[in-house]
DRENKEZA-557710 format. One record per residue (C-alpha): residue number from 0; residue in one letter; x negated, y negated, z negated. Coordinates in nm, 3 decimals. Example, Ala and Ser with C-alpha at 12.3 -4.5 7.8 and 13.67 -1.06 7.14 Angstrom:
<atoms>
<0, a, <-1.230, 0.450, -0.780>>
<1, s, <-1.367, 0.106, -0.714>>
</atoms>
This chain:
<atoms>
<0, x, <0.000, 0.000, 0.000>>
<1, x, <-0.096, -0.349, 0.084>>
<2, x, <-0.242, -0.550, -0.206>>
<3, x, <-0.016, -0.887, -0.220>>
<4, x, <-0.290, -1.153, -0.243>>
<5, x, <-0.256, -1.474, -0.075>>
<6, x, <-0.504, -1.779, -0.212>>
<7, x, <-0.821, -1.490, -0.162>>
<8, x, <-0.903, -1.188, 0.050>>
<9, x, <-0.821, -0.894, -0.084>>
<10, x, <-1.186, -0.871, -0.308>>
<11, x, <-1.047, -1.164, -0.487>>
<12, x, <-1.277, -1.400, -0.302>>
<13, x, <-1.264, -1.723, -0.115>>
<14, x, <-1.464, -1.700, 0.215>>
<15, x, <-1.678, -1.962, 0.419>>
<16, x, <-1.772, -1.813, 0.777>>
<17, x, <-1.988, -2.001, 0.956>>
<18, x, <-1.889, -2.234, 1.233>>
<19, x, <-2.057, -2.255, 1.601>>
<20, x, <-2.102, -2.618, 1.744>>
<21, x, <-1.881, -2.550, 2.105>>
<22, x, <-1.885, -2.766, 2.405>>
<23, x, <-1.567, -2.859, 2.627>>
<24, x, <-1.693, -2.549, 2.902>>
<25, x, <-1.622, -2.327, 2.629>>
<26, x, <-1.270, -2.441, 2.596>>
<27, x, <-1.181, -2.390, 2.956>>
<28, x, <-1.366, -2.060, 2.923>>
<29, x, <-1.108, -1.972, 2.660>>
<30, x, <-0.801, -2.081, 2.857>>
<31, x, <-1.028, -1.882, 3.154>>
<32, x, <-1.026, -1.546, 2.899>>
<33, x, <-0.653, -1.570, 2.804>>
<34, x, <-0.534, -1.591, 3.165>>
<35, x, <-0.733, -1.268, 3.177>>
<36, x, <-0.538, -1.102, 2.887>>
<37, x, <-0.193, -1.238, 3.040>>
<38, x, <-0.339, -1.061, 3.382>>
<39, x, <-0.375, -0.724, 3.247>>
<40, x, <-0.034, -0.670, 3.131>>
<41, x, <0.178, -0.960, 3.210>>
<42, x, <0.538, -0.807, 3.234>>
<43, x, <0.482, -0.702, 2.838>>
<44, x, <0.384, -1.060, 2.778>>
<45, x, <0.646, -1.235, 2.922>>
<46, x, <0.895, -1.016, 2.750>>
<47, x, <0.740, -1.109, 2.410>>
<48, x, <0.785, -1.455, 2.473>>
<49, x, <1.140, -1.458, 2.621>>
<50, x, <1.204, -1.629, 2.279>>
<51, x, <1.045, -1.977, 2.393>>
<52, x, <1.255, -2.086, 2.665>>
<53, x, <1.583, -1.857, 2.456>>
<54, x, <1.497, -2.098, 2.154>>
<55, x, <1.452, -2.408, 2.341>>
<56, x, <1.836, -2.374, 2.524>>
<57, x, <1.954, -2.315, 2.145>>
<58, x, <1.784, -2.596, 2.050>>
<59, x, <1.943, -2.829, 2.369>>
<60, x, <2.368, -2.678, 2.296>>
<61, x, <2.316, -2.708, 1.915>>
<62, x, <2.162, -3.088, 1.914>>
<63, x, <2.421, -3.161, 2.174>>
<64, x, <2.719, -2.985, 2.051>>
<65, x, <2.673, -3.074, 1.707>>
<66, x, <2.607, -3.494, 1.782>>
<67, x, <2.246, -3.477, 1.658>>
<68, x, <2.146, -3.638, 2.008>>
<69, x, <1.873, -3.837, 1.802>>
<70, x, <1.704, -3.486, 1.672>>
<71, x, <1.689, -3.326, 2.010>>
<72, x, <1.308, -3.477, 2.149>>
<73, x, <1.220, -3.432, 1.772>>
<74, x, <1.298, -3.059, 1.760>>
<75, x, <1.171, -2.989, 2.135>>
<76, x, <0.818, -3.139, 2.081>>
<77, x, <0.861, -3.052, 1.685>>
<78, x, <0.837, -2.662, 1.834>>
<79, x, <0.468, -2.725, 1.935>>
<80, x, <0.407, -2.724, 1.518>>
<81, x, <0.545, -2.394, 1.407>>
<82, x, <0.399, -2.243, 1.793>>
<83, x, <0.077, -2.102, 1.645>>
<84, x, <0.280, -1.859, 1.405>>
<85, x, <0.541, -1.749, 1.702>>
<86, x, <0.198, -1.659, 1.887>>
<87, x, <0.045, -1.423, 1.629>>
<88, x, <0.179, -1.115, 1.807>>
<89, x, <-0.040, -1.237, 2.124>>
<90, x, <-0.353, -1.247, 1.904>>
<91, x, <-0.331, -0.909, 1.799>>
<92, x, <-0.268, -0.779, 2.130>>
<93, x, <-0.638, -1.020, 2.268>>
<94, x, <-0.781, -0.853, 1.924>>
<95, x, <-0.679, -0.519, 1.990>>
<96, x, <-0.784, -0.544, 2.374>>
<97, x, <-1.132, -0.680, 2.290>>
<98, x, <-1.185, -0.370, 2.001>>
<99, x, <-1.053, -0.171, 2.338>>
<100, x, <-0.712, -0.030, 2.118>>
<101, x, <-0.441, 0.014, 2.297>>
<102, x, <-0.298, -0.324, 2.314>>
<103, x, <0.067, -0.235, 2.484>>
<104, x, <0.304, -0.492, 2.346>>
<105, x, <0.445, -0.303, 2.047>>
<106, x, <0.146, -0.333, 1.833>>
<107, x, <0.244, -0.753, 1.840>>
<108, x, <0.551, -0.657, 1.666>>
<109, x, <0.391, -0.441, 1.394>>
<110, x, <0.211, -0.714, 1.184>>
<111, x, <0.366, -0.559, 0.889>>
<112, x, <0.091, -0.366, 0.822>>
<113, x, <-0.211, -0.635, 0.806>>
<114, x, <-0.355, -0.683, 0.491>>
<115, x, <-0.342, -1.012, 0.512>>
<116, x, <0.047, -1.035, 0.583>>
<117, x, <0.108, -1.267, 0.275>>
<118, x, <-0.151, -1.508, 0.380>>
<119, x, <-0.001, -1.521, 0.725>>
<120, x, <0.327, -1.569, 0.599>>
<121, x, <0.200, -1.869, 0.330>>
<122, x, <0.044, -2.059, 0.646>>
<123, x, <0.384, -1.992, 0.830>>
<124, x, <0.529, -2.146, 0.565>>
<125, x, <0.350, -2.424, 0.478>>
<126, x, <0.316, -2.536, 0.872>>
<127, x, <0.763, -2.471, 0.858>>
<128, x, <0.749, -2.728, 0.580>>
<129, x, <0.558, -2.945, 0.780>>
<130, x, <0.828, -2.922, 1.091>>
<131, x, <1.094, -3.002, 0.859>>
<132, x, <0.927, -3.334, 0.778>>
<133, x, <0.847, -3.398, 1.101>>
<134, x, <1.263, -3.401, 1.144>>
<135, x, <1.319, -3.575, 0.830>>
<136, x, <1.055, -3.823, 0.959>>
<137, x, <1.259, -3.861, 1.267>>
<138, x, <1.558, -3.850, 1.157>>
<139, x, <1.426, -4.159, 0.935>>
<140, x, <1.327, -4.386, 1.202>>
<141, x, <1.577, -4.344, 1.443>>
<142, x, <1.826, -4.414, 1.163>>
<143, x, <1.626, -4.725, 1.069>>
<144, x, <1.596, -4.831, 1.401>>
<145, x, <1.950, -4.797, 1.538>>
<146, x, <2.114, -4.759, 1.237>>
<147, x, <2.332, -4.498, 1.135>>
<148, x, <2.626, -4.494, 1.398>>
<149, x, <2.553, -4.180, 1.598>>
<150, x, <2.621, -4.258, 2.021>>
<151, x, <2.893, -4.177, 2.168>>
<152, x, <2.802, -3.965, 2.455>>
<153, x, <2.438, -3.821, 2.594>>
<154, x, <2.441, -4.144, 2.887>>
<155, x, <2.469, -4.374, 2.591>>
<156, x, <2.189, -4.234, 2.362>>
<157, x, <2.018, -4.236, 2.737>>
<158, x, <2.083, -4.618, 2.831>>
<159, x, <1.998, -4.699, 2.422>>
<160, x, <1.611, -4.520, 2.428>>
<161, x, <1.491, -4.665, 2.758>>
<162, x, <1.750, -4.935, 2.793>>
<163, x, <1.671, -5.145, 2.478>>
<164, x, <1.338, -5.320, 2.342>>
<165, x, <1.476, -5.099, 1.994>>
<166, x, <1.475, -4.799, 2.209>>
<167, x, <1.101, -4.858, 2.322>>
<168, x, <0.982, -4.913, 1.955>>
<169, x, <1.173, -4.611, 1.857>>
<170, x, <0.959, -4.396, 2.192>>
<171, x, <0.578, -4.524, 2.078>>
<172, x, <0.629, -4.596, 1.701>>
<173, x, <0.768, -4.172, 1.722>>
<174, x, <0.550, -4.056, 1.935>>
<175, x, <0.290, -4.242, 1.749>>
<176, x, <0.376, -4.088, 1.371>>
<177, x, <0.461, -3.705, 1.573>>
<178, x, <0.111, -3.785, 1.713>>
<179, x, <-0.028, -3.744, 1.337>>
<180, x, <0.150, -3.475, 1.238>>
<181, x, <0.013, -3.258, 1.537>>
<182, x, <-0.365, -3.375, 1.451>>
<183, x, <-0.303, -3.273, 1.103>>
<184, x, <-0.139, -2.885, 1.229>>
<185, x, <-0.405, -2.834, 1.495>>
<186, x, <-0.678, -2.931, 1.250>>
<187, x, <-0.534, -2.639, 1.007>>
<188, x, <-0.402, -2.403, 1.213>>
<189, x, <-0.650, -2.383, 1.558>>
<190, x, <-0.831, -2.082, 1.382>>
<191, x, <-0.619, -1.987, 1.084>>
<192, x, <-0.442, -1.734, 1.234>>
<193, x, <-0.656, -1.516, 1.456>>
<194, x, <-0.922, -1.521, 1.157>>
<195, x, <-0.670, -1.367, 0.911>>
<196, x, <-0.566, -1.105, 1.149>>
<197, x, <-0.940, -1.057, 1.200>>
<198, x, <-1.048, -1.102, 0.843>>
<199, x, <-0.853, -1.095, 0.602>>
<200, x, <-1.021, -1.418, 0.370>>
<201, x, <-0.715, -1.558, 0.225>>
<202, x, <-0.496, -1.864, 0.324>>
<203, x, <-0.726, -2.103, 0.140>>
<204, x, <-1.025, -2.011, 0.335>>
<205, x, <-0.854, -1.954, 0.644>>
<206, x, <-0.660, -2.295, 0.622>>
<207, x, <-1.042, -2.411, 0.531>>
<208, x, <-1.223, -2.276, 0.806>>
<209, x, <-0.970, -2.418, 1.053>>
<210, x, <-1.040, -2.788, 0.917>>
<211, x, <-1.447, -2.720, 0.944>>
<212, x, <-1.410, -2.590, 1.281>>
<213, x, <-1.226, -2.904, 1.406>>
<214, x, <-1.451, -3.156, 1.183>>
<215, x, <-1.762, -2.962, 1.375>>
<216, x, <-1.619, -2.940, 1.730>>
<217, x, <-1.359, -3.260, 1.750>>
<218, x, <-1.442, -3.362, 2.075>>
<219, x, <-1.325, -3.007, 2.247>>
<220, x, <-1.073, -2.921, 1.945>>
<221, x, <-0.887, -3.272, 2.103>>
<222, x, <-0.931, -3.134, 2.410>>
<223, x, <-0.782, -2.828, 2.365>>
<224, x, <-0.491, -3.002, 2.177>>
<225, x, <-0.472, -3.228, 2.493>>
<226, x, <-0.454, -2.858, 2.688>>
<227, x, <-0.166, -2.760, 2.445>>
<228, x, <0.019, -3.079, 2.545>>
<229, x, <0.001, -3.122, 2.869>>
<230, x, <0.116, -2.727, 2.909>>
<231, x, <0.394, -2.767, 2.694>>
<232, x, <0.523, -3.024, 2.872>>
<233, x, <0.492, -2.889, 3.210>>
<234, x, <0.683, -2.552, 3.093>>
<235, x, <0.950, -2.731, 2.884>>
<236, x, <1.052, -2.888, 3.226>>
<237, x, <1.277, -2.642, 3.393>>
<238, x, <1.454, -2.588, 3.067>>
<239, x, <1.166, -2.449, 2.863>>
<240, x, <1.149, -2.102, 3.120>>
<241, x, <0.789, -2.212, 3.204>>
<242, x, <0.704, -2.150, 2.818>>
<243, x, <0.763, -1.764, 2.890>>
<244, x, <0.409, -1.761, 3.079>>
<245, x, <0.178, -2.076, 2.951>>
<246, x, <0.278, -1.965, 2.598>>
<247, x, <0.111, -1.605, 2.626>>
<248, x, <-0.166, -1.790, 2.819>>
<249, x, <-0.256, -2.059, 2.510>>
<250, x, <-0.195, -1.778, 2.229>>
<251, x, <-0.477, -1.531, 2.468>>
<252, x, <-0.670, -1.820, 2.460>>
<253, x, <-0.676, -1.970, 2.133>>
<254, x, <-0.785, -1.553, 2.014>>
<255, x, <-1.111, -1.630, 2.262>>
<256, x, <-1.130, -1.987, 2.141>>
<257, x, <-1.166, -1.850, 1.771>>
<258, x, <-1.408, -1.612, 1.916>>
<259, x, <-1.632, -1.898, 2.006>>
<260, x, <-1.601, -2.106, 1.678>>
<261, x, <-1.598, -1.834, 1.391>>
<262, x, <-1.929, -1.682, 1.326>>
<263, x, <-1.866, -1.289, 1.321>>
<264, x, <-1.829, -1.154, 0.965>>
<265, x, <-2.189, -1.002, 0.923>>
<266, x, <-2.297, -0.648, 0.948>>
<267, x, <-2.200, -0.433, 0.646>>
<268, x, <-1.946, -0.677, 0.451>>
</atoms>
């Protein structure tokens, strides 16, 4: 049975692996290593992700049918925050295919047996809390802005955003505060994942390791988060179906990416 530990690895200790000093080649070597894992067995990845574009049409009829209009850009970009934990399934399968296991899609949906399960699910958590204030956050300003007088119909909230000097404040003072809160998820989150399914270190070390990896590579951690934009956007377009493939693409890539940060554990620990 599965000690429950989170704060520590299983010996009760809190890790430091070493972190490599990457350059912005490496990155695109990483997006060029996860394409390669989304090759090799593509119809199995796709199916996995099915929930991106499935979530993102949920998201569209409840904001709409339910008069949150406001909350709608929140929760679609908002997703990007809580993505790293709906791609752990696709690091197991690049971990699994680089150990040469049999990395067939099932073995994504068996993360019940890591050992480092409550650590994973502590992170998930803490980056879930983090969404919600993003929301919260939004909620705030659009209320502040426009007051609290939802609009009447999707052409008025429409005509109020980019129709109005309030709705322009309301586009780069929002984009501006959601711009922090992704900084502060990819700085904790661009290796936490892959190294706890890896290594099981703990959340704190994990969470850690993530903020020393950034702090040492910031010009192609930006990048990279630049990368995660820009393909998010492109494959929320035709109502979020392009998510199904760049999705399995970043989560490949962000295993490889890890790979090139995270000094191996060494021999014999």
């Amino acid at each position: 049975m599965t000690t429950f530990h989170v704060l520590s690895g299983a010996n009760a200790r809190v890790s430091h692996p070493g972190i490599r000093k990457i350059g912005i080649a490496d990155v695109f070597d990483a997006l060029r290593l996860g394409l390669n894992d989304f090759r090799e067995k593509p119809s199995h990845y796709v199916f996995l992700c099915l929930i991106y574009p499935i979530a993102g049409a949920v998201l569209i009829t409840w904001s709409a049918g339910a008069n949150m209009l406001p909350l709608l850009y929140p929760l679609a970009s908002g997703f990007a925050l809580i993505g790293p934990v709906a791609a752990v399934g696709l690091y197991e399968i690049s971990r699994r295919r680089e150990l040469g296991m049999d990395a067939s899609w099932p073995h994504a949906l068996r993360l019940h047996r890591s050992p480092a399960l409550p650590s994973i699910l502590a992170v998930a958590a803490m980056l879930f809390v983090i969404f919600v204030a993003w929301l919260l956050v939004a909620q705030a300003l659009y209320v502040r802005i426009f007051g609290t007088v939802p609009p009447n119909s999707i052409s008025a909230f429409w005509d109020g955003i980019v129709g109005t000097e309030e709705g322009w404040n309301l586009i780069v003072v929002g984009n501006a505060v959601g711009f922090v809160f992704a900084v502060v998820v990819l700085s904790i989150s661009v290796v936490t994942f892959p190294l706890l399914l890896d290594r099981d270190v703990g959340a704190v070390a994990a969470v850690e390791t993530s903020i020393r990896a950034t702090l040492t590579n910031p010009v192609p951690v930006a990048c990279w988060g630049l990368i995660i934009a820009a393909g998010l956007v492109i494959g929320s377009i035709p109502v979020f179906v392009g998510l199904a493939v760049i999705m399995p693409i970043f989560g490949h890539a962000t295993w490889h990416l890890y790979r090139k940060m995270v000094e191996p554990e060494p021999a014999g620990r």
